[in-house]
MIKOLRO-661600 format. One line per field, with one value per residue (C-alpha): x negated, y, z negated; residue number from 1. Coordinates in Angstrom, 2 decimals. Each point is the difference from the previous one (the first is absolute). Layout:
<atoms>
xx: X; ...
yy: Y; ...
zz: Z; ...
resi: NUM; ...
</atoms>
This chain:
<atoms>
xx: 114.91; -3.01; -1.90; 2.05; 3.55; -1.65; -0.42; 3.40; 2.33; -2.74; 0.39; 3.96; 2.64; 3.10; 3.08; 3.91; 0.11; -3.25; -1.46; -1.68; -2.93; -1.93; 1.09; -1.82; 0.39; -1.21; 0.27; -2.83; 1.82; 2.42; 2.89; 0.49; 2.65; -2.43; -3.07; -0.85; 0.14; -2.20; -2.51; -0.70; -0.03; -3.51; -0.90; -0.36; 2.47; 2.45; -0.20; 1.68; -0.08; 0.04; -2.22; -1.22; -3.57; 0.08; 2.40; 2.41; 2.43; -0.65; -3.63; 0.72; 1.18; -2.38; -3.01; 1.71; -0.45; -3.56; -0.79; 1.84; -1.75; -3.25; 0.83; -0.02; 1.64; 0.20; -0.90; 0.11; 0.77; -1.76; 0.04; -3.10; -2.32; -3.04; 2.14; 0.71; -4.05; -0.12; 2.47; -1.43; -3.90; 0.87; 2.65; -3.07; -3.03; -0.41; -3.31; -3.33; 1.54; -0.92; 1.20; -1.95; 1.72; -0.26; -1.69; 1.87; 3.35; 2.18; -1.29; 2.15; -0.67; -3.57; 0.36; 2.75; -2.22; -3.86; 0.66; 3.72; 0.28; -3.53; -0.24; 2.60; -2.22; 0.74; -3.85; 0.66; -2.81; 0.38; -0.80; 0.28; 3.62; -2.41; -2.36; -0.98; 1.48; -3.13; -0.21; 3.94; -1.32; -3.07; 2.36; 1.90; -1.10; 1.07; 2.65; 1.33; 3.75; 1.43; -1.46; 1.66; 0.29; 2.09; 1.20; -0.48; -2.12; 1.29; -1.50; -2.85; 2.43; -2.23; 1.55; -0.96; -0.04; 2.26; -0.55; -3.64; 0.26; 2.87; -2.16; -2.84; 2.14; 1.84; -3.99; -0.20; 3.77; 1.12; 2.65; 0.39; 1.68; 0.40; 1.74; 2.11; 1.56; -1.31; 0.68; 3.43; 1.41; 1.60; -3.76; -2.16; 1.10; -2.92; 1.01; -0.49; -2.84; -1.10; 0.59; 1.88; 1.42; 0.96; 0.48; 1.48; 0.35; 3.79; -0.46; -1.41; 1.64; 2.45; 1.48; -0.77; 1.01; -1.88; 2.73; -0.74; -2.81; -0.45; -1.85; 0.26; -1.61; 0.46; -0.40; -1.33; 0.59; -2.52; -2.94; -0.67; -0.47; -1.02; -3.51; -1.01; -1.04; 3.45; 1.08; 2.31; 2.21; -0.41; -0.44; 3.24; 0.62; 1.28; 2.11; 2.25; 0.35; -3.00; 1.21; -2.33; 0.60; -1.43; 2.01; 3.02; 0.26; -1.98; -1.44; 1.49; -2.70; -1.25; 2.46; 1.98; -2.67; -0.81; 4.14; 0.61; -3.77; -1.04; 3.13; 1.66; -3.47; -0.79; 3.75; -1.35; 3.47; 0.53; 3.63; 3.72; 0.01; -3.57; 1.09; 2.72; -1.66; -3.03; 2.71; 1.33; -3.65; -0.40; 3.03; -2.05; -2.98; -0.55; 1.14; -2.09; -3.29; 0.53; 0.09; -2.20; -3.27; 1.57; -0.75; -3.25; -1.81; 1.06; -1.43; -3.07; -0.75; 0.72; -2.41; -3.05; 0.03; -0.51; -3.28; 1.06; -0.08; -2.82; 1.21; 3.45; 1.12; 2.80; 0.33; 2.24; -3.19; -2.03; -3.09; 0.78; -2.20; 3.36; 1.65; -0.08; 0.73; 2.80; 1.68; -0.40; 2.15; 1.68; 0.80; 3.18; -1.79; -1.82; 0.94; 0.88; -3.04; -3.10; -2.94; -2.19; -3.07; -0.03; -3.54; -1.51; 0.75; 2.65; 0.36; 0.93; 2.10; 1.79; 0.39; 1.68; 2.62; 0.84; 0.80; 2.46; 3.77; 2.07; -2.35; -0.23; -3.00; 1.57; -1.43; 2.60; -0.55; 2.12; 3.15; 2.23; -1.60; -3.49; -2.30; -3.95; -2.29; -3.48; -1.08; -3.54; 1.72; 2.78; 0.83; -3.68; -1.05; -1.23; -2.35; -3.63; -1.51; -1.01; 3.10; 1.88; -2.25; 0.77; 3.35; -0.22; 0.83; -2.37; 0.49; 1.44; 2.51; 3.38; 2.87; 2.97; 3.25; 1.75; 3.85; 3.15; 0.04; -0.04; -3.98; 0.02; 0.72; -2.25; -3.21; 1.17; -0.34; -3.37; -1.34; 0.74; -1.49; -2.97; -0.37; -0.54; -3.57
yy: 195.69; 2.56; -1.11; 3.11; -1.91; -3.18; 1.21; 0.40; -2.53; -3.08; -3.15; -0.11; 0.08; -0.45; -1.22; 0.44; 0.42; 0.00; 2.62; 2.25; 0.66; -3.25; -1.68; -1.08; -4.06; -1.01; -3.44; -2.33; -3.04; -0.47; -2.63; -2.57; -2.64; -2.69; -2.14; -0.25; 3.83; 0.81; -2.81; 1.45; 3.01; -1.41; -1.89; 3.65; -1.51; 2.95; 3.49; 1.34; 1.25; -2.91; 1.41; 3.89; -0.89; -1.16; 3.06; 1.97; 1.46; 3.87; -1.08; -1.13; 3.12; 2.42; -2.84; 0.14; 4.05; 0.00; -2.40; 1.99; 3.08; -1.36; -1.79; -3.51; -3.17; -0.37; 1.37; -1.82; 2.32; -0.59; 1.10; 2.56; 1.33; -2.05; -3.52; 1.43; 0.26; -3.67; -1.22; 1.38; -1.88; -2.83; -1.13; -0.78; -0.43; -2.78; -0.59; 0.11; 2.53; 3.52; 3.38; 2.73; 3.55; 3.60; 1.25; 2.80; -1.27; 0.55; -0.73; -3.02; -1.50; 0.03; -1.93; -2.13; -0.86; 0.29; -1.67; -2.19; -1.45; -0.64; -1.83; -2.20; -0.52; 2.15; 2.39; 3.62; 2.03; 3.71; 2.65; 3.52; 1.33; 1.89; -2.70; -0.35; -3.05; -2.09; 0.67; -1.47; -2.54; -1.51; -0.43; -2.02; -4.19; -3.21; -0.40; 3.59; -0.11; 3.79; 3.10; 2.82; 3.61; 3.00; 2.49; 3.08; -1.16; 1.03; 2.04; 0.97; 0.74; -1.87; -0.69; -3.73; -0.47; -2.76; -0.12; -1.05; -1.88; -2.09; -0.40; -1.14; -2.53; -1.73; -0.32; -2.54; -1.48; 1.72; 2.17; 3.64; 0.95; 3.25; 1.87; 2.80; 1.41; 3.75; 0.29; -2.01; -1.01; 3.59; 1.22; -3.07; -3.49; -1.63; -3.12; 2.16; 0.63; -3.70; -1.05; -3.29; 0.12; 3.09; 0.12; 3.13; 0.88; 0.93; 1.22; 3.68; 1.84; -2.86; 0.27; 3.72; 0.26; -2.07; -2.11; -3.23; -2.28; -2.23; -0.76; -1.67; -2.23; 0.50; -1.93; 0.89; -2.89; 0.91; -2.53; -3.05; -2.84; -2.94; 0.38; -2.75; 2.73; -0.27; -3.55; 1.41; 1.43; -2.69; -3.42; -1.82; 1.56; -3.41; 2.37; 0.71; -3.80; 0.88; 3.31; 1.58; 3.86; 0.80; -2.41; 0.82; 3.50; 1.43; 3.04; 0.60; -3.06; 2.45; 1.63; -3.32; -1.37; 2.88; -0.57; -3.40; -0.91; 2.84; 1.36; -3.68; -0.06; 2.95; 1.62; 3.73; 1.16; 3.34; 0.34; 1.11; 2.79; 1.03; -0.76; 1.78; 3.55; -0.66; 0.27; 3.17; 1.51; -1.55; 1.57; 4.14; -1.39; 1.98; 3.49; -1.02; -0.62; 3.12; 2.41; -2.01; 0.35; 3.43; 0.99; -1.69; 1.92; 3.42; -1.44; -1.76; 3.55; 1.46; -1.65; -0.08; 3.83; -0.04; 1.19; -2.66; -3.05; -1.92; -2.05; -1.26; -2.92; 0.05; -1.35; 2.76; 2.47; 0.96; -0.17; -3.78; -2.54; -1.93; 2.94; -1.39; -3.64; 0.96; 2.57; -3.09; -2.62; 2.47; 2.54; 1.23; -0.21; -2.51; 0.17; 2.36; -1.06; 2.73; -1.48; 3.12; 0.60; 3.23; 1.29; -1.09; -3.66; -2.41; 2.49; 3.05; -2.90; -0.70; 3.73; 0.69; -2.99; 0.80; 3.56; -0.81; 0.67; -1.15; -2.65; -2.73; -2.66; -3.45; -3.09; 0.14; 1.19; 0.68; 0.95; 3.51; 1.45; 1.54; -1.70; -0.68; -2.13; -0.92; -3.16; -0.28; -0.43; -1.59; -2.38; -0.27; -0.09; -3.88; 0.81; 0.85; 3.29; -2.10; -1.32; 3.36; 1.69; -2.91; 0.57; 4.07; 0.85; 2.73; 0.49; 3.27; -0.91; 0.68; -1.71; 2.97; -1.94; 3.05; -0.24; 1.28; 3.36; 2.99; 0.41; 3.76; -1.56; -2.80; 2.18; 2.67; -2.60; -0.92; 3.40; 0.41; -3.07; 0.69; 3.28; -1.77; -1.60
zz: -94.56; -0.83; -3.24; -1.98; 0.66; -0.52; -3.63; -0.28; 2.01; 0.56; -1.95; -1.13; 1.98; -1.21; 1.02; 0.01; -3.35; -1.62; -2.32; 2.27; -2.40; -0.78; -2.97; -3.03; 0.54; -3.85; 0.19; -0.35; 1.89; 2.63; 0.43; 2.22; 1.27; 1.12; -1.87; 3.82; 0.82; -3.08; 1.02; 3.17; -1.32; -2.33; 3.20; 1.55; 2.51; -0.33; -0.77; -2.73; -3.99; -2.49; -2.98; -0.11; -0.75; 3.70; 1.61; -1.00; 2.02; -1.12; 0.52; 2.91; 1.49; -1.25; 1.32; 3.05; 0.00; -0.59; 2.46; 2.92; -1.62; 0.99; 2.70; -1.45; 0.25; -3.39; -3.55; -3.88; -2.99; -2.99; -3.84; 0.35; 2.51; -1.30; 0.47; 3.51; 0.14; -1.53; 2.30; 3.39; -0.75; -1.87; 2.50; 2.61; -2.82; -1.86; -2.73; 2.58; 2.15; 0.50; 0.81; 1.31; -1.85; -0.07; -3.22; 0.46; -1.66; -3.06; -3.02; -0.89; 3.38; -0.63; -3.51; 1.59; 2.63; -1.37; -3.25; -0.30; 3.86; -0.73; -2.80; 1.79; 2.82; 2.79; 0.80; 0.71; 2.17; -0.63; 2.45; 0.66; 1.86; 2.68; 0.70; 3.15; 2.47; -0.47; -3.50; -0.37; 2.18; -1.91; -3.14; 1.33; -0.70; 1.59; -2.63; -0.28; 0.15; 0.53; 0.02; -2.54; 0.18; -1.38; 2.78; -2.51; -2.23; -3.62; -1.91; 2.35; 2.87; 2.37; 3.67; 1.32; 3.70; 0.09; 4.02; -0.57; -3.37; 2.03; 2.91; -2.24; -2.12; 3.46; 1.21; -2.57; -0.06; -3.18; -0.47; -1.57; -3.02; -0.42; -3.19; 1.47; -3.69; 0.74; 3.36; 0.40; 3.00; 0.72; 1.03; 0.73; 1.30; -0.30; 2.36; 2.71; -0.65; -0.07; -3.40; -0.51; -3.78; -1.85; -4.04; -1.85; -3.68; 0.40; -3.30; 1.62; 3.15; 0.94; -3.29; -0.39; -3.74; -2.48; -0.84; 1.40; 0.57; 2.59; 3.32; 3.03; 2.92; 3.97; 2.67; 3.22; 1.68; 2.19; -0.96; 1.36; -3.12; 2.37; 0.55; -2.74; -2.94; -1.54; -0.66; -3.06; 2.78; 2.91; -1.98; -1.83; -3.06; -2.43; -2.03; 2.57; 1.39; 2.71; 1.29; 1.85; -0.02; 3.38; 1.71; -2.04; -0.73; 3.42; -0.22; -3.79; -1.08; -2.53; -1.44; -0.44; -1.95; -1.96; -1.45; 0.12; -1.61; -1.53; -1.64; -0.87; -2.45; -0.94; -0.55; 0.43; 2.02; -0.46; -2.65; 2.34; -2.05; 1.14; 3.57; 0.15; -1.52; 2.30; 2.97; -1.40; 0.10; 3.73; 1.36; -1.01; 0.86; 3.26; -1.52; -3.14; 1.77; 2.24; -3.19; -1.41; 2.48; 0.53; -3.87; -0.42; 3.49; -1.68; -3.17; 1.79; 1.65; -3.10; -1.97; 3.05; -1.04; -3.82; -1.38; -2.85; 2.57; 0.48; 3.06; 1.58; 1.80; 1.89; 3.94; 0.97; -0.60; 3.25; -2.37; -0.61; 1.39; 1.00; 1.23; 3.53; -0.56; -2.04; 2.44; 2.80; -2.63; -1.83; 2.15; -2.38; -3.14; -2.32; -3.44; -3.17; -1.93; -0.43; -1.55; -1.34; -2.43; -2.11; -1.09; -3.43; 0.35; -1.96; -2.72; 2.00; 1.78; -3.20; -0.81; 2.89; 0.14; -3.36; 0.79; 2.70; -1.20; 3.04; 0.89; -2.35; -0.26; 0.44; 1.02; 2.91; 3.61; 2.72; -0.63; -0.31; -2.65; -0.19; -2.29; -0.35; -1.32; -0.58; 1.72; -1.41; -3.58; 0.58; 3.42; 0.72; -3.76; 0.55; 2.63; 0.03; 1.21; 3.09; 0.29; 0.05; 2.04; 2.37; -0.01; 0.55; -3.65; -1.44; -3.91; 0.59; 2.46; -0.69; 1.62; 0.83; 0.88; 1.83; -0.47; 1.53; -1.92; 1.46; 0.86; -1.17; -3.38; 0.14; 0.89; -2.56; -2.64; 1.28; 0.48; -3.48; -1.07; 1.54; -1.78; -3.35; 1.23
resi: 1; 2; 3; 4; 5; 6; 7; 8; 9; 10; 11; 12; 13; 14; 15; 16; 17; 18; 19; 20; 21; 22; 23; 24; 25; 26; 27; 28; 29; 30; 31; 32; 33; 34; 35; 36; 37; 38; 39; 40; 41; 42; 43; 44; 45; 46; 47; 48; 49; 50; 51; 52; 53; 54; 55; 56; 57; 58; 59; 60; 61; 62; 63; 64; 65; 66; 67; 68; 69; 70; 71; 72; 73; 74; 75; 76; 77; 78; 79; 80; 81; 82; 83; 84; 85; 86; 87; 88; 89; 90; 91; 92; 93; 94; 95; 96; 97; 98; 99; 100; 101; 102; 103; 104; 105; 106; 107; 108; 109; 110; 111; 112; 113; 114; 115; 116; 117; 118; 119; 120; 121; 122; 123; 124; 125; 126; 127; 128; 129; 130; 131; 132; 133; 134; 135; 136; 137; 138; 139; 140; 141; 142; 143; 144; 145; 146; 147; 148; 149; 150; 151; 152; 153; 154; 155; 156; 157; 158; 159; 160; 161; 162; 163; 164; 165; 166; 167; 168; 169; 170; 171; 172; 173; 174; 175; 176; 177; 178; 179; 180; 181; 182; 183; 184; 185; 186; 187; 188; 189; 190; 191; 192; 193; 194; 195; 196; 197; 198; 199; 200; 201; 202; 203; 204; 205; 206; 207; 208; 209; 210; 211; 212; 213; 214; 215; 216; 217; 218; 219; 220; 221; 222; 223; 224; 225; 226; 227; 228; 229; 230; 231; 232; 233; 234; 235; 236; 237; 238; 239; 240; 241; 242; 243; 244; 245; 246; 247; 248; 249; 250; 251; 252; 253; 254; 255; 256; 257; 258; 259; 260; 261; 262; 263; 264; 265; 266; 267; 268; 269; 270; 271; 272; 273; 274; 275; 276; 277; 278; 279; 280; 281; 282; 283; 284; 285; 286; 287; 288; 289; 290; 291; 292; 293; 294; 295; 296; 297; 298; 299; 300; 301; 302; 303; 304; 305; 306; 307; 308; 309; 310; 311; 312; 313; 314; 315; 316; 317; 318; 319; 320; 321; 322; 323; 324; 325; 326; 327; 328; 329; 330; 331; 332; 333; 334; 335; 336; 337; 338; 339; 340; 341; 342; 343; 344; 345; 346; 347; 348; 349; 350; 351; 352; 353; 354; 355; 356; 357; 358; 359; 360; 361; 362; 363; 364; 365; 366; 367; 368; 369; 370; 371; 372; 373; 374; 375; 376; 377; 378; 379; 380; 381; 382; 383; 384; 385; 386; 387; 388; 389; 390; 391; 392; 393; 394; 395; 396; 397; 398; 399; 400; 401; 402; 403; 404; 405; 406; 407; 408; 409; 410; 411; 412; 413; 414; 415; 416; 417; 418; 419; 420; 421
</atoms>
């Protein structure tokens, strides 16, 4: 099936019978008729649902979706995009490891990353999304772990090659995370591209209308764990009676792990209810992301021509820097997001937000309606002005989340707005 039907029909099937839209199953434990049945079940002896913190068969559908929209063997819901984050390091790092990462990343990554997975331990390197491969390369130490990237970088709108990050991480037997949120699946699939896990706030495009959070984990199965830097993965774990997850879960090792380890502690499963709206936004989210990249070129092109604009960012641009690396991964589009400074700095950047009538300044990104915000005071506030100039955020940069309005409406509004400066 092409990626646009996959949206639609992958994950459920039903049968004589069934509902033929996925049902809600809000149940946090299922019944058995055997002590010995639910013991193998624990022993991870037998597949099947015995308590939703584990799986969940609603959960397990829409997983099952994302994983064949990227092309994996496998994928783990979770509660939010930043346990999703969480979930994808801390499932191969343990305290004295180290990850070499993009300082080009949201916000909340960066403090998720630079300060909490920190304090537990776990050293971060930071370096630029355009560095060069031996700059990627000397990062990297004798205990580094991963190696993790966003494919649009949000808010700068960066484009990572993931082909040479990839190539640069497998050098050094380590794979590549990559966050694919602003992109999605329908325009970049970043395994093939050479990237082994992929993490996505579901919360933006794949839900599409700001009315559930959540995230999710996907498995590649593509990298090899037995080459002695992963014992975690290829050594008995004693919780599971000696299991080893190489040997008993193949080239799903990871993902396993990540569920039965990861979630049975931690507990940050995404809710049925969540699941089930998150499919609903999956099943548009080809027609969504074509009006969506659609809207925010006009816009993009729009803006490059204002006397009032300072500078715009936006990969679909000819005058981007990333123009051509995007058009190689991306050739049907990138993302709706528009990062753009207006002249006069963070007040002229307030003045114009708050003269915006159909766009509304939310902390939200992503999703059907227009909105904007400004990162510098807000999702970035924590960091230092080295720290945001690291990660491509100037203090008049405003984020533009283009939605699925008609775009003569959407620039009208902004014409106007700009008027007011």
């Amino acid at each position: 099936m092409k990626i646009d039907t996959k949206c639609v029909q992958s994950g459920y099937n039903p049968s004589n019978g069934e509902p033929r839209v996925l049902p809600i199953v809000q149940s946090t434990t299922y019944s058995y008729d055997s002590a010995e049945t639910m013991g193998k079940l624990f022993d991870l002896e037998e597949d099947g649902f015995f308590y939703t913190r584990l799986a969940n068969p609603t959960l397990d559908s829409v997983e099952k979706k994302i994983a064949d929209l990227e092309g994996g063997v496998g994928a783990m819901l979770t509660s939010s995009g930043q346990a999703a984050s969480t979930f994808s390091v801390t499932n191969i790092a343990k305290a004295g490891d180290h990850i070499v990462c993009s300082s080009a990343v949201y916000g909340g990554t960066f403090n998720l990353f630079n300060k909490t997975l920190r304090d537990l331990g776990i050293d971060f390197t930071f370096i630029k999304p355009d560095s060069t491969e031996e700059e990627i390369s000397v990062a990297f130490k004798d205990n580094t772990k991963a190696c993790f990237i966003e494919a649009v970088t949000n808010p700068s709108l960066d484009v990572s090659d993931i082909e040479l990050f990839a190539k640069v991480a497998h050098s050094h037997g380590v794979p590549l995370i990559v966050d694919n949120t602003f992109a999605t699946p329908i325009n970049l699939r970043p395994f093939e591209w050479g990237a082994d896990i992929v993490v996505h706030s579901t919360s933006k495009y794949m839900d599409g209308h700001a009315v559930a959070l959540g995230g999710v984990v996907v498995d590649s199965g593509n990298f090899d764990w037995n080459n002695g830097k992963f014992p975690m993965l290829t050594q008995p774990d004693e919780t599971y009676h000696g299991v080893v997850y190489t040997d008993h879960f193949g080239k799903c090792a990871y993902i396993a792990k990540a569920r039965v380890h990861l979630m049975r502690d931690f507990g940050s499963q995404a809710a049925p209810m969540n699941a089930f709206l998150l499919n609903l936004g999956l099943e548009t989210l080809a027609l969504r992301m074509e009006r969506h990249c659609a809207n925010a070129q006009k816009v993009a092109e729009f803006l490059e021509k204002s006397e009032k604009v300072e500078w715009v960012n936006y990969p679909g641009l000819k005058s981007s820097k990333y123009y051509d690396l995007a058009k190689k991964m991306m050739p049907n589009g990138t993302c709706g997001v528009i990062s753009f400074g207006v002249k006069g700095g963070r007040e002229e950047a307030s003045k114009f937000m708050e003269a915006l009538s159909l766009a509304k300044i939310v902390t939200h990104v992503a999703d059907a309606r227009t909105c904007v915000l400004h990162p510098a005071s807000t999702t970035h506030r924590q960091m230092t002005d080295t720290q945001l100039k690291d990660c491509g955020v100037e203090p008049n940069m405003i984020r533009l989340s283009v939605g699925i309005e008609n775009s003569d409406d959407i620039i009208q509004d902004i014409e106007q707005a700009l008027k007011s400066l």
